[in-house]
C-alpha positions as MATLAB code, in Angstrom:
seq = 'XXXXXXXXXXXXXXXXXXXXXXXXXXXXXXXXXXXXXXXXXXXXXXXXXXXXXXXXXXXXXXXXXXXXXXXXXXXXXXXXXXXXXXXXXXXXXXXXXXXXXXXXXXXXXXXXXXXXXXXXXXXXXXXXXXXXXXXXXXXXXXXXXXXXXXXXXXXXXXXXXXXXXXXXXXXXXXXXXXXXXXXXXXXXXXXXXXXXXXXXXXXXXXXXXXXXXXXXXXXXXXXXXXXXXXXXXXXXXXXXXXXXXXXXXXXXXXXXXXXXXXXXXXXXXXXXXXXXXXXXXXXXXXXXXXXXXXXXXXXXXXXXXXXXXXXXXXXXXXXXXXXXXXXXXXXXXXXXXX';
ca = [
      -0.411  -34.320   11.223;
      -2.547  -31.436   12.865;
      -1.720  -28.611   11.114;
      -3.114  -29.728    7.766;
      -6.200  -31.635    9.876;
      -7.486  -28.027   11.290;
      -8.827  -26.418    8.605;
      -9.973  -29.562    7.007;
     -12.452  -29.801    9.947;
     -13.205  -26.324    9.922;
     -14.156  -26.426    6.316;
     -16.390  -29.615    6.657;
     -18.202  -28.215    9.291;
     -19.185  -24.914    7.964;
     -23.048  -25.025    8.213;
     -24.890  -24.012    5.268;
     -26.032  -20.409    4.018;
     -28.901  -18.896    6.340;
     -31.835  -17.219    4.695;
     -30.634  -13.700    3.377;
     -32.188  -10.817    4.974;
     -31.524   -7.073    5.541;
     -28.958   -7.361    8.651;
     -26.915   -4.395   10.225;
     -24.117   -6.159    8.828;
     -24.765   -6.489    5.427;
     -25.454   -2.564    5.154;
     -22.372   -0.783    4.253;
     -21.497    1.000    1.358;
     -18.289   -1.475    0.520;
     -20.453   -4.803    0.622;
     -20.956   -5.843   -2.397;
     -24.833   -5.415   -3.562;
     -25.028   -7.553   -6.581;
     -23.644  -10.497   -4.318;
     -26.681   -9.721   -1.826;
     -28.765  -10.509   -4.431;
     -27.244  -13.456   -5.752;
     -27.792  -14.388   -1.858;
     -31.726  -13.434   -2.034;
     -32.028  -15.349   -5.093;
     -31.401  -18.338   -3.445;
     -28.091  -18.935   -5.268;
     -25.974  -21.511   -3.728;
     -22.588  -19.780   -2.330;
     -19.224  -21.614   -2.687;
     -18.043  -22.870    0.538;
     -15.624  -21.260    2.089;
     -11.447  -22.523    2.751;
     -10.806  -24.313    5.994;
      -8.599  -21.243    6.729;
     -11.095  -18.562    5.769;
     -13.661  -20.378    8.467;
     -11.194  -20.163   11.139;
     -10.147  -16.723   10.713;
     -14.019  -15.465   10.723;
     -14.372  -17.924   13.882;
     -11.863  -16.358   15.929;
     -12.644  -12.582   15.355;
     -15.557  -13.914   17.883;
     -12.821  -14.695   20.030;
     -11.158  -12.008   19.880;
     -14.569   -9.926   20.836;
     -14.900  -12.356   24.129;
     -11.350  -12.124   25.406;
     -11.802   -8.415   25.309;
     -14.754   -7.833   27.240;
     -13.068  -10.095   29.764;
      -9.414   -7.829   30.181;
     -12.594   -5.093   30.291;
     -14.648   -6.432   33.393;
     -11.445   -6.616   35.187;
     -11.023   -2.353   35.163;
     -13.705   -0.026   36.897;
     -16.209   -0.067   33.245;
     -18.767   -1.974   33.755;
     -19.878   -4.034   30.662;
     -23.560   -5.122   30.172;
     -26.234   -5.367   28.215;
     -24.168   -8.094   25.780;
     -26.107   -9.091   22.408;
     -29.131   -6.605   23.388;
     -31.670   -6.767   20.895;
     -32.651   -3.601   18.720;
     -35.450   -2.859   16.671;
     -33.510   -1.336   13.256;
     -34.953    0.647   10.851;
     -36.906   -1.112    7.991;
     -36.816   -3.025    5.689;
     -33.833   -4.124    8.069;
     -34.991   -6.757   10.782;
     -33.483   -6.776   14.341;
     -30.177   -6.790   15.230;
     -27.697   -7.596   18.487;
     -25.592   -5.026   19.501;
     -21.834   -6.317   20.849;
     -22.189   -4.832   24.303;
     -22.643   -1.310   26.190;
     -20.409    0.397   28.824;
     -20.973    2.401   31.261;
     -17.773    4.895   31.643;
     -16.377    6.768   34.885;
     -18.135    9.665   33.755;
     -21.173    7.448   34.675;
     -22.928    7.590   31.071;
     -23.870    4.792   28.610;
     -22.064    4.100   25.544;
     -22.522    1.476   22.436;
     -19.073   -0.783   21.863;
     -19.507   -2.423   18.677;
     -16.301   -4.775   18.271;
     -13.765   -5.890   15.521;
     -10.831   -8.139   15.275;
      -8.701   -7.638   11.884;
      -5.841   -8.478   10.102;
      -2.359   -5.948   10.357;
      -2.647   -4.277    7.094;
      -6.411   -3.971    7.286;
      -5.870   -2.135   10.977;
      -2.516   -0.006    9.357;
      -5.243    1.451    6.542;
      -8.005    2.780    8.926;
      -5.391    3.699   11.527;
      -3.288    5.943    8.627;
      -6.662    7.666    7.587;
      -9.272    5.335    5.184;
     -12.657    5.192    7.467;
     -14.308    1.782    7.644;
     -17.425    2.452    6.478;
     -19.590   -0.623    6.506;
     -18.384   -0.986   10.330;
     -19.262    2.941   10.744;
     -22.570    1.996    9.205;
     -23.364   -1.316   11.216;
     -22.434    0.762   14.603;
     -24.758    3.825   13.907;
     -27.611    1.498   13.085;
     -27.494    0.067   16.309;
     -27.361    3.235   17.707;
     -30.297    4.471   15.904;
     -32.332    1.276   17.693;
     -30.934    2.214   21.111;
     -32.411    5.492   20.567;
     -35.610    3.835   20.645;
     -35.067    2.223   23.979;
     -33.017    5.198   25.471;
     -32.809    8.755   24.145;
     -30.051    9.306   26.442;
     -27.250    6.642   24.463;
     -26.269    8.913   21.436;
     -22.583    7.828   21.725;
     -21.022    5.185   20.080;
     -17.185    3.373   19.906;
     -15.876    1.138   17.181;
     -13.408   -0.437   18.816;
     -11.145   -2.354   16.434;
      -7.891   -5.118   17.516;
      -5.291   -5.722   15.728;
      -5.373   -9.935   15.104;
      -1.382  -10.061   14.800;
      -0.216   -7.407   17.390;
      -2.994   -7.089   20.171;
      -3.288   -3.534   19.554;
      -6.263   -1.482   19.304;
      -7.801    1.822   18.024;
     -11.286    3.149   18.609;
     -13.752    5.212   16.718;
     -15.322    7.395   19.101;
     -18.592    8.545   17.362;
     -21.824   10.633   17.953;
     -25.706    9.755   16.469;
     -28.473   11.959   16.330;
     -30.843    9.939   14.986;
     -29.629   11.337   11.345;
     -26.194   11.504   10.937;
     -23.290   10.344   12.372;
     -19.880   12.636   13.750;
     -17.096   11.089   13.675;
     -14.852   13.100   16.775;
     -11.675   11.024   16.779;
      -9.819    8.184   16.799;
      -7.791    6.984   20.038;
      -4.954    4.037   19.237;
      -3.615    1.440   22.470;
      -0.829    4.196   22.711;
      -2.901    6.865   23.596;
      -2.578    8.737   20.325;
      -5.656   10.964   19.839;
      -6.140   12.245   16.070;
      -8.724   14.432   15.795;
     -11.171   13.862   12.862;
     -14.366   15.172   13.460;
     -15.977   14.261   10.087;
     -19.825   14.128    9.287;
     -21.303   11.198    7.748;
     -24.916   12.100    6.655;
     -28.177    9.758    6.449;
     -25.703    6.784    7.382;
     -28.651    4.639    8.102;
     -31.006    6.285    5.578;
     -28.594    5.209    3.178;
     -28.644    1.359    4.723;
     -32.558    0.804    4.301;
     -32.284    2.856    0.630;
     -29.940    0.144   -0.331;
     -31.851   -2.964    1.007;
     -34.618   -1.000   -0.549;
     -32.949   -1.757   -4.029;
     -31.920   -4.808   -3.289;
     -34.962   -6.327   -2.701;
     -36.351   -4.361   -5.432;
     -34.108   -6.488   -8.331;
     -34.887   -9.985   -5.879;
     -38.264   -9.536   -6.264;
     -37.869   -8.484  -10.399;
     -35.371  -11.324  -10.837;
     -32.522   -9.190  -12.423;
     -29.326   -8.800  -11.027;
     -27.235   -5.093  -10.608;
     -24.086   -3.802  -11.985;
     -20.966   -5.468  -10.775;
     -19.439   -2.310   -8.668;
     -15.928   -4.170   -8.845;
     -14.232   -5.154  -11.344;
     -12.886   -8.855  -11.776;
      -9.352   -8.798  -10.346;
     -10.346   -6.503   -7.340;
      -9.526   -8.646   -3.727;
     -13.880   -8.418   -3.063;
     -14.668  -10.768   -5.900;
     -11.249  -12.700   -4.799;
     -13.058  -13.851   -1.223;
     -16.983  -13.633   -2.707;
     -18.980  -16.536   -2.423;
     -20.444  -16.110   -5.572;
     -17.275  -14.639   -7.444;
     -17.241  -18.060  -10.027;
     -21.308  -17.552  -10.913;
     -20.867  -13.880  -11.011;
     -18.432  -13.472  -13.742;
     -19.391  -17.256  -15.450;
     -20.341  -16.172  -19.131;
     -18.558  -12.769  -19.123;
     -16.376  -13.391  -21.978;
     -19.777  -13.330  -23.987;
     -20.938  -10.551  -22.429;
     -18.227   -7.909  -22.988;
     -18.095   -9.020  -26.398;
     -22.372   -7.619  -26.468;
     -20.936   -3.706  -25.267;
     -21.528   -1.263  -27.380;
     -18.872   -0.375  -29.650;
     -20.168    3.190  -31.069;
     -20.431    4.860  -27.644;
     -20.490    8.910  -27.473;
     -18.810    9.475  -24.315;
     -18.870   12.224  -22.275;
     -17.104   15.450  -23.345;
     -15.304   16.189  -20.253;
     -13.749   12.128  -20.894;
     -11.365   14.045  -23.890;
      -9.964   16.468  -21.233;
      -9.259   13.035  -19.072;
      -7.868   11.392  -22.261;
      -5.703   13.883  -22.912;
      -4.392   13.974  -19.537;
      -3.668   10.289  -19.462;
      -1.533   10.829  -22.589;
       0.412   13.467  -21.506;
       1.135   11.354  -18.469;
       2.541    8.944  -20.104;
       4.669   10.230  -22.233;
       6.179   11.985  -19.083;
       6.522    8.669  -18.001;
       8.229    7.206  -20.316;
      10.653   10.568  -20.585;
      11.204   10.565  -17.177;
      11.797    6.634  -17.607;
      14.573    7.380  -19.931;
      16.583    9.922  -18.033;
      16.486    8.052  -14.871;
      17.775    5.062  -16.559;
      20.724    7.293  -18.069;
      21.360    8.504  -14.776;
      22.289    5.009  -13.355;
      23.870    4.233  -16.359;
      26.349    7.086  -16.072;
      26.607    6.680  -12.263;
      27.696    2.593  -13.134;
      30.154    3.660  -15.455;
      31.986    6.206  -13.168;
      32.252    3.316  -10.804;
      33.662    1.043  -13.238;
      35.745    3.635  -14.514;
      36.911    3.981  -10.582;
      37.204    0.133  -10.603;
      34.560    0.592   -7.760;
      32.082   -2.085   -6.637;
      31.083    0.024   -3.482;
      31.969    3.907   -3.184;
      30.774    7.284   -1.595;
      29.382   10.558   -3.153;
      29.327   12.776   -1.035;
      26.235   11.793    1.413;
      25.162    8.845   -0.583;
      26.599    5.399   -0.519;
      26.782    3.431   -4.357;
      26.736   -0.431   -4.335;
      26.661   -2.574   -7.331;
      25.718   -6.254   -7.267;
      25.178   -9.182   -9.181;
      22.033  -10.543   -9.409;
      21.081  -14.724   -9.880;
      21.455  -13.833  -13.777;
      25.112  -11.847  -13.365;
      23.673   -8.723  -14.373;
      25.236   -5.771  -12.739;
      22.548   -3.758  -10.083;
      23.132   -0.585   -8.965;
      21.793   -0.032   -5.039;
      22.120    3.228   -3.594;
      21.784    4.127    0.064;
      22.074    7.744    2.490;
      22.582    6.446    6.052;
      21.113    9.523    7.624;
      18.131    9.212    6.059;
      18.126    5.794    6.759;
      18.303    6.382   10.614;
      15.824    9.195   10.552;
      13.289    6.948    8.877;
      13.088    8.703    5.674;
      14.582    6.192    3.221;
      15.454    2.918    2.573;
      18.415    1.629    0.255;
      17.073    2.377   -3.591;
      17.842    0.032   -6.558;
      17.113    0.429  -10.124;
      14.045   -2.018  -11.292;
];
């Protein structure tokens, strides 16, 4: 009765497309620039699933209810949706909030609210680029108010478990140092990484972009058509309409690149390791199956390792094997032939 009403309403009153410009948003390396254009263009986006509109709607949320656990500790929070003058061709942009810590100086809090696996990548090492990139352009227009903010966070929750992990980051107008990341556990991993011309690299690329708006032509695709970006784009369906015709127009006497052979050759070697390997691993269970039958075994113990075998829906026989210490020390989980 309500379940199936909720996102109905949410995806009937999604408002329409606002005008594209350069944003802080729209600026990192990961966001697709071909769709930007499509945007600029003035092509009509599809809208998006009841479900997609309330998951964007409540990462707003997610930004309020944190500020509010944070104005009940000694930070004090202020300066909420500040505007900043950002470099051109971008326009002006809001930041999410400053703090001011115990150690009495100003930092930028730029905020996030994402999905579990999303939150397990960055956490186990991939940096989030386009929200590295949307922070330190921010901080390059607080510079411009106040020389003394250089510091940044990128403070990121976890939708499904409350938890949290920050970016603690450093801008000198140029490029941006990464120092560390700090998790809701207090788990510090050091990084200290330097990300050069982060926000050169931001107005280069609106640079381009509204070089092909203004020449009417349209960039590579930088994905391809089963990748998870053209999956949720807006403009996936006019994107790839007509592509059929269009890979059958690629060349078909291209001279690659030499160093493409050495690649080539790899790949083949590869696979035929593969495959070998394929073949002696499936021996190897078939062997270990027929000891056990010739034990009249459906479960039995080599020496560390537990052997199961199983019927599956189809009454084929499946061979699972398991090492409980592993198990408890977190290094394995039961194995099973494919």
């Amino acid at each position: 009765m309500l379940a199936d009403l909720i996102p109905k309403i949410a995806a009937m009153g999604q408002e329409e497309d606002h005008e594209y410009y350069p944003r802080p948003s729209l600026a990192g390396p990961d966001r697709c620039i071909r769709q930007m254009v499509y945007w600029g263009l003035g092509f009509k986006r599809e809208p998006f699933p009841g479900r997609s509109v309330l998951v964007m709607d409540d990462s707003s949320w997610h930004e309020e209810l944190t500020i509010d656990w944070l104005r009940k500790s000694a930070y004090q929070i202020h300066s909420q949706q500040l505007e900043v003058d950002c470099r051109p061709p971008m326009q002006k942009g809001h930041i999410d909030f400053l703090f001011t810590g115990l150690d009495s100086i100003d930092r930028l809090c730029e905020h996030k609210a994402i999905n579990h696996f999303t939150f397990q990548k960055f956490w186990n090492g991939e940096i989030p680029l386009d929200y590295i990139s949307q922070t330190c352009i921010y901080m390059d227009g607080l510079l411009k108010l106040n020389s003394d903010i250089s510091e940044g966070l990128l403070l990121i929750k976890n939708k499904n478990t409350a938890a949290y992990f920050e970016f603690l980051m450093k801008f000198d107008g140029k490029d941006c140092l990464i120092k560390n990341r700090t998790n809701s556990n207090a788990e510090i991993k050091q990084m200290d990484i330097v990300l050069e011309k982060v926000v050169d690299k931001a107005a280069e690329k609106f640079t381009a972009i509204d070089d092909f708006i203004s020449r009417k032509t349209l960039p590579k695709r930088p994905f391809d058509i089963d990748n998870w970006h053209c999956d949720y784009c807006g403009w996936g369906t006019t994107c790839w309409a007509g592509y059929d015709k269009e890979f059958l127009e690629l060349r078909t006497d291209a001279l690659l690149p030499s160093e493409v052979a050495d690649m080539i050759r790899y790949y083949k070697e590869l696979g035929a390791q593969q495959k070998d390997m394929k073949g002696e691993y499936e021996g190897l269970r078939d062997k270990i199956r027929t000891v056990m039958k010739d034990n009249n075994a459906r479960e039995g113990r080599a020496g560390e390792y537990f052997c199961r075998l199983k019927l599956d829906k189809a009454g084929r026989e499946r061979l699972y094997i398991s090492n409980p210490k592993e198990v408890k020390d977190g290094l394995s989980t039961e194995d099973n032939e494919n």
